[in-house]
C-alpha positions as CSV (number, residue, x, y, z in Angstrom):
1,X,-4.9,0.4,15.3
2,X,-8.0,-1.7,15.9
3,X,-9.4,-2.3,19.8
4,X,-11.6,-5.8,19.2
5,X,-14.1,-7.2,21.7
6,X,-11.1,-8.4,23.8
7,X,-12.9,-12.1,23.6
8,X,-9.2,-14.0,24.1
9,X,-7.8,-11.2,26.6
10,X,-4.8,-10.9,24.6
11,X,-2.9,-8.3,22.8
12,X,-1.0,-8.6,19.4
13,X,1.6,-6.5,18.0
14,X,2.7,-6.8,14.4
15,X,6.1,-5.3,14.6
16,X,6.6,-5.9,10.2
17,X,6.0,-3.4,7.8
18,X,3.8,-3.1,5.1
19,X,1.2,-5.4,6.9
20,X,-2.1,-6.2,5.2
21,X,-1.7,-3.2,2.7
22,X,-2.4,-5.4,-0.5
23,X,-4.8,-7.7,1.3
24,X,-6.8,-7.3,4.5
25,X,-6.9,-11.0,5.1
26,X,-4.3,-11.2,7.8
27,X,-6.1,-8.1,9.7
28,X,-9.9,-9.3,9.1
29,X,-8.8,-12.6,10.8
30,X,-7.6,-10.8,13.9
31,X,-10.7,-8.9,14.5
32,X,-12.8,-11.8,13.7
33,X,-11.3,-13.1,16.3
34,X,-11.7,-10.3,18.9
35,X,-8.2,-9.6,18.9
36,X,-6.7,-6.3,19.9
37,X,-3.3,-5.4,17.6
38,X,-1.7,-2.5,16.8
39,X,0.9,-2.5,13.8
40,X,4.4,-0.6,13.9
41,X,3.7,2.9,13.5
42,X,6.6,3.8,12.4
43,X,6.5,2.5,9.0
44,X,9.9,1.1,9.3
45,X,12.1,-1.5,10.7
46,X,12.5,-1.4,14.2
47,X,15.7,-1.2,17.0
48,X,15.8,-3.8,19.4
49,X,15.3,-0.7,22.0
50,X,12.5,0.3,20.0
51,X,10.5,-2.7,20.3
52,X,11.9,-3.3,23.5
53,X,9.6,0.0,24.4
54,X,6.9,-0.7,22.3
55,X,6.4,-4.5,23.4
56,X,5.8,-3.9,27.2
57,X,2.1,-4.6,26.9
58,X,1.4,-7.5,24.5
59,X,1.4,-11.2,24.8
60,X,2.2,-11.9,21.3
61,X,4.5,-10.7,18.6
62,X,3.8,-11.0,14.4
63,X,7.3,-10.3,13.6
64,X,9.4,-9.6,10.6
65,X,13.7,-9.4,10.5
66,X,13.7,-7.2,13.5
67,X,16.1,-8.2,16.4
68,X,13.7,-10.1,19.3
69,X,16.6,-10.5,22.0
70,X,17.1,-10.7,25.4
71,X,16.2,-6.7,25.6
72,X,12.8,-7.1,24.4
73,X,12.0,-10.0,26.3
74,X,13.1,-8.8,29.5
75,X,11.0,-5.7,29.0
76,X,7.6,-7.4,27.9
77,X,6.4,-9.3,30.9
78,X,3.7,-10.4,29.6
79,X,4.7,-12.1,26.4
80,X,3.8,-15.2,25.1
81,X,4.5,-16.0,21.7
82,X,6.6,-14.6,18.6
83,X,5.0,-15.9,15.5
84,X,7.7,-15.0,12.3
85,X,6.3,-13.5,9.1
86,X,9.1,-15.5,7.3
87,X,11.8,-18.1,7.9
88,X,14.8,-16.7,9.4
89,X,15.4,-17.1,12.4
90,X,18.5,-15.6,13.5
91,X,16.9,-12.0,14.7
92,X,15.1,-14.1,17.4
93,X,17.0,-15.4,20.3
94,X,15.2,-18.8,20.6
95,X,16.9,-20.1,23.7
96,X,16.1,-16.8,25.5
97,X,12.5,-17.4,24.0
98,X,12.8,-21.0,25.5
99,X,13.7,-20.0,28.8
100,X,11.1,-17.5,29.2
101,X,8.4,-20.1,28.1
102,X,7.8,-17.8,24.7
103,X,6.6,-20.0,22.0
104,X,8.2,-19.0,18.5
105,X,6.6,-20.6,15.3
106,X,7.6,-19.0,11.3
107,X,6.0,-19.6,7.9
108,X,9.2,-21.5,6.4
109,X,7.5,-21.9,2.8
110,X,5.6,-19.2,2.1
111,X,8.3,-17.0,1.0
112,X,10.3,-19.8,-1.0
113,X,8.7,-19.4,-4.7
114,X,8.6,-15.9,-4.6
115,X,12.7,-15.5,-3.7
116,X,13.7,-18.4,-6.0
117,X,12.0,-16.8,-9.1
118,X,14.0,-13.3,-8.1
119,X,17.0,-15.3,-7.7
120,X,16.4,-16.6,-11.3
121,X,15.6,-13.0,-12.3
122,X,18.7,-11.4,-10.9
123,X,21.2,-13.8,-12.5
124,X,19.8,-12.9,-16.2
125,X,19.8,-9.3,-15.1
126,X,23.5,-10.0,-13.8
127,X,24.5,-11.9,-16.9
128,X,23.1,-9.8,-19.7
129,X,24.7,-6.2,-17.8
130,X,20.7,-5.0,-17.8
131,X,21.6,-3.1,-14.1
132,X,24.9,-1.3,-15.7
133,X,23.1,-0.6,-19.2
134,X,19.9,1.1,-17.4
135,X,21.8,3.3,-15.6
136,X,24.1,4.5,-18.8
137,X,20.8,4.8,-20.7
138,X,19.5,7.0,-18.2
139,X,22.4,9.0,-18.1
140,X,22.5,9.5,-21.9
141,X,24.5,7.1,-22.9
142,X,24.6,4.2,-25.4
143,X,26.4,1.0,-24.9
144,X,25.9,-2.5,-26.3
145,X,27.1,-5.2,-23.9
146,X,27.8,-8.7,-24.5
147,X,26.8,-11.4,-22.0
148,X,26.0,-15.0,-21.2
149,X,23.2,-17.1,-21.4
150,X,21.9,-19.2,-18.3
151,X,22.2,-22.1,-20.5
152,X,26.0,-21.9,-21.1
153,X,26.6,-20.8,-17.6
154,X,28.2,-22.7,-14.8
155,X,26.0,-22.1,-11.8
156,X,26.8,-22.8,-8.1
157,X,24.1,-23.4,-5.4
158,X,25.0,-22.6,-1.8
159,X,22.2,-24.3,0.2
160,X,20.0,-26.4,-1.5
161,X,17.2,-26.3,0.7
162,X,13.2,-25.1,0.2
163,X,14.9,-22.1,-1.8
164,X,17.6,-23.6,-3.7
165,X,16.4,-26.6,-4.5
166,X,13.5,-23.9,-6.2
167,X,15.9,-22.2,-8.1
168,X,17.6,-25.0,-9.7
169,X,13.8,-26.5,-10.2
170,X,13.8,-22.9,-12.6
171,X,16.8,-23.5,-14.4
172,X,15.4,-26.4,-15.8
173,X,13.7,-24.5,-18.3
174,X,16.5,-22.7,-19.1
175,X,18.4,-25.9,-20.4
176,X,21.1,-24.7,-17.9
177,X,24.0,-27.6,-18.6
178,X,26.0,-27.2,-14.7
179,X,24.8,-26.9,-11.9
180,X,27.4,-27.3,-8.5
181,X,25.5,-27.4,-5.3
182,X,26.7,-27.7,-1.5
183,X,24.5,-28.8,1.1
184,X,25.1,-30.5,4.6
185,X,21.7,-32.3,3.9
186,X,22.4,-35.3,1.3
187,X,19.7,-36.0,1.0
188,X,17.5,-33.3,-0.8
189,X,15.1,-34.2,-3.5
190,X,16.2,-32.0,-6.6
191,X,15.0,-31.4,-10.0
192,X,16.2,-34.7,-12.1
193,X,15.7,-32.8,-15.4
194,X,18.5,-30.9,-14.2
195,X,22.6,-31.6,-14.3
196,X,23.6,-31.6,-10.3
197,X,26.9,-32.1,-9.4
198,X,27.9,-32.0,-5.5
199,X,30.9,-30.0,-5.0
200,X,32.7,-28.5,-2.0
201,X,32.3,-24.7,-1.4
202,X,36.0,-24.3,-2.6
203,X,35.1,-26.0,-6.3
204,X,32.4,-23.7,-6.7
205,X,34.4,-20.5,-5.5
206,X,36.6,-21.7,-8.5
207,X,34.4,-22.6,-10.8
208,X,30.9,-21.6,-11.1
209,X,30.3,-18.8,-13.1
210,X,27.4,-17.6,-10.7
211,X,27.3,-18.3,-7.4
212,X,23.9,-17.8,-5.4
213,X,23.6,-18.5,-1.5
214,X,20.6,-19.9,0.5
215,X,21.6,-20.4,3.7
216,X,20.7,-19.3,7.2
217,X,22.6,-16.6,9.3
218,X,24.4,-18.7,11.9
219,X,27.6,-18.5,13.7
220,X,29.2,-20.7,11.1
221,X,27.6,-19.1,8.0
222,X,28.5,-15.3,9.3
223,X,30.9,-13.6,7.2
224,X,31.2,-17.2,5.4
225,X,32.4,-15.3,2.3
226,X,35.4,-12.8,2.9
227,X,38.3,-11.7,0.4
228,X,39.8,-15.1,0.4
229,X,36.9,-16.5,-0.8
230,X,36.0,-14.0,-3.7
231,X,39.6,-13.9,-4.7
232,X,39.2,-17.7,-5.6
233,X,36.1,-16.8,-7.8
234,X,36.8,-16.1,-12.0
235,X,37.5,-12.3,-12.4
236,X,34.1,-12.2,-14.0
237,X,32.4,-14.1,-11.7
238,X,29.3,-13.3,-10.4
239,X,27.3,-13.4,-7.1
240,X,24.2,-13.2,-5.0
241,X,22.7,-13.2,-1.7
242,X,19.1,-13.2,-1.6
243,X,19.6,-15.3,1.9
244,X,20.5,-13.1,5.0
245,X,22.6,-10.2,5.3
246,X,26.3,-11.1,6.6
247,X,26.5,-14.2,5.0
248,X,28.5,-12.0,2.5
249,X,31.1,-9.8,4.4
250,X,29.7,-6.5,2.8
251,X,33.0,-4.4,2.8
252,X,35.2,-7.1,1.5
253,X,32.7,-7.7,-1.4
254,X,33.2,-3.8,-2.1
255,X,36.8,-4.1,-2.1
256,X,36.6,-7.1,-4.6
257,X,34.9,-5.1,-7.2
258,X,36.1,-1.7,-6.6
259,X,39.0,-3.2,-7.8
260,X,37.8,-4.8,-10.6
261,X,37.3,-8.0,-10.1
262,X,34.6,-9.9,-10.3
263,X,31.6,-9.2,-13.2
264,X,29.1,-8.0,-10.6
265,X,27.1,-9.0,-7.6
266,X,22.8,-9.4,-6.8
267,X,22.5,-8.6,-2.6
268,X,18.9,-8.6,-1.7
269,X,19.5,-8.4,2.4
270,X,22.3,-6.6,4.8
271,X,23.9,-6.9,7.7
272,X,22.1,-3.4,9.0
273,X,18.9,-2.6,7.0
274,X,17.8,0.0,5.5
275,X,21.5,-0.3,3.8
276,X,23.5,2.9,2.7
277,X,27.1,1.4,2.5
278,X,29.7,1.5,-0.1
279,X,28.0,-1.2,-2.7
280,X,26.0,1.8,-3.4
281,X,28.9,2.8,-5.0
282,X,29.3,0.1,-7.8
283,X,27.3,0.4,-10.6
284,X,27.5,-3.3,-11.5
285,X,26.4,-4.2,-8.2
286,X,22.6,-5.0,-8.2
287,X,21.0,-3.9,-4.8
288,X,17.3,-4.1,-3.8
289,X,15.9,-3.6,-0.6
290,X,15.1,-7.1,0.8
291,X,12.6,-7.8,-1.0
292,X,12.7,-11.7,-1.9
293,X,9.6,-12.1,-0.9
294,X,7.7,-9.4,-1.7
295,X,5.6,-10.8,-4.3
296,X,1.8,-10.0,-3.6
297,X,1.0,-14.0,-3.3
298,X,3.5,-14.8,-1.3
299,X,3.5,-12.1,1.0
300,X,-0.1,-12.3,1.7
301,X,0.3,-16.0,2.4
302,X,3.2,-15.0,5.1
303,X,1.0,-12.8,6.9
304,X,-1.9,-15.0,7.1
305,X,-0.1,-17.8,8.0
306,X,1.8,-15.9,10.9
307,X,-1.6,-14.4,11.7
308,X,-3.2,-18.0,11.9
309,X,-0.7,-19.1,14.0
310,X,-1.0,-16.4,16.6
311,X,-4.8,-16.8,16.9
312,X,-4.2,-20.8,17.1
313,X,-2.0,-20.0,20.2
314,X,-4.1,-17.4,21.8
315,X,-7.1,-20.3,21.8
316,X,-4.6,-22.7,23.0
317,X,-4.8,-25.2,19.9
318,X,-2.2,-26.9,18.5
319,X,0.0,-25.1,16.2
320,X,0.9,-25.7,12.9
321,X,4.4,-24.3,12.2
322,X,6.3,-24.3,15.4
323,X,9.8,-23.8,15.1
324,X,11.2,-27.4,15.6
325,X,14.0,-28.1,18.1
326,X,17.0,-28.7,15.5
327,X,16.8,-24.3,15.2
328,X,17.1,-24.4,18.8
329,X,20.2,-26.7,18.9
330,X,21.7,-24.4,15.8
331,X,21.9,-22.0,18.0
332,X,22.8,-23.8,21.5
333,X,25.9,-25.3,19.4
334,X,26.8,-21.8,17.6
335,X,26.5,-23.6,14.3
């Protein structure tokens, strides 16, 4: 906890976890700036009734994945602002926000480089068995397994924006020879040096030999994959979600491969985090604990930026990173 001078009469609280552990930056800027914070002391990822409790005296929240709904607002009077330490967007009820007069802004590509290049990562570790001969090595046994090269894979992109378009920048360099993507956006500028092909989500279900998501959690993305869609995928087909938790309907994916179908799976987020479900279950599923963008650069960039942006509002300047109004009407449409 620091107390500052109190020179802008506001209070933050930075509800994410770690905060400025690898890098003071975020904090030093704060109490330059005579702010008065206090971060989570929990050490973990908050309830919505726990930071409905906890944010009853601040004006502004730097916030991480934790739910910011109509509970927490109605229970902080005097809050002003929700800055995001990230990009999602769906833990944060923006049209409550908007008719509070809470200003929300996020740091959209800070996170980016950092959860394309594990996306990369987990697809070699997915295609070469590295997850499923670790833990055999580590239980004494020895087993040689045959896999695939990126460059001979087909590989299907599921949202093609500021991450996606990332990833397939990567394969490049991995002479990858198909790539399917789906995007609503036509118009995204992609890698040239690399084989696109536009397909509908069905082609690549079929198709693709990895399939990797980067979309938003909306109303129309929410349990967007379910058994019918992974029983269209190649019995050694395999997936990821380094996106948002639900996009993937987490039981249904368990079922899939408990049954033996499908090569394996990468999930980086959860519908309820920490996670402790079934997938734990499943060797050949890789699980880590949403950690995309938890690459020191990256992360330190987030904070700072969030940080920034909630000093920039608490001396009434213009911000830099608002969130723009198309979030908003995502969410008035339940799209």
């Amino acid at each position: 906890m620091y107390f500052g001078e109190n020179v802008l009469s506001m209070k933050a609280l930075i509800t994410t976890v770690p905060f400025g552990e690898r890098d003071r930056t975020a904090l030093d800027r704060l109490e330059d700036a005579g702010i008065e914070y206090l971060i989570n002391p929990t050490g973990r990822k908050l309830t919505e009734p726990e930071l409905a409790e906890m944010a009853a005296d601040f004006d502004v929240l730097i916030a991480g994945t934790e739910p910011i709904g109509r509970l927490v607002m109605d229970n902080a009077p005097r809050l002003k602002m929700i800055s995001r330490v990230g990009i999602g967007l769906d833990s944060v009820d923006l049209l409550a926000a908007k008719d509070r007069g809470i200003v929300v802004s996020y740091t959209p590509d800070a996170p980016a480089p950092a959860v394309a290049e594990l996306t990369v990562g987990l697809m070699i570790t997915l295609l070469r068995s590295v997850q499923t001969s670790n833990l055999q090595m580590h239980d004494g046994k020895w087993h040689r397994y045959f896999g695939m090269r990126l460059s001979n894979a087909t590989i299907g992109i599921i949202g093609a924006g500021r991450i996606g378009s990332k990833v397939i920048h990567h394969l490049a360099g991995f002479d990858v020879s198909r790539v399917l993507i789906n995007d609503r956006n036509p118009k995204i500028n992609l890698d040239p040096s690399v084989p696109v092909t536009w397909a509908d989500k069905e082609t690549i279900y079929r198709e693709a030999d990895i399939i990797s998501f980067h979309l938003p959690l909306t109303s129309e993305t929410k349990d967007l994959v379910r058994k019918e869609q992974l029983a269209m995928m190649k019995d050694d087909a395999l997936i990821l979600n380094t996106a948002r938790g639900g996009i993937i309907n987490e039981q249904d994916l368990f079922e899939s491969l408990n049954s033996g179908h499908l090569g394996g799976a990468a999930i980086d987020v959860f519908k309820h985090e920490p996670y402790g479900g079934p997938l734990t279950q499943i060797d050949r599923c890789v699980l880590t604990a949403h950690m995309g963008s938890m690459s020191v650069d990256c992360r330190i960039q987030m904070e700072v930026e969030a940080t920034e942006e909630a000093i920039r509002f608490m001396r009434k300047e213009t911000l830099l990173s608002e969130v723009p109004q198309d979030e908003y009407d995502v969410q008035s449409q339940g799209i």
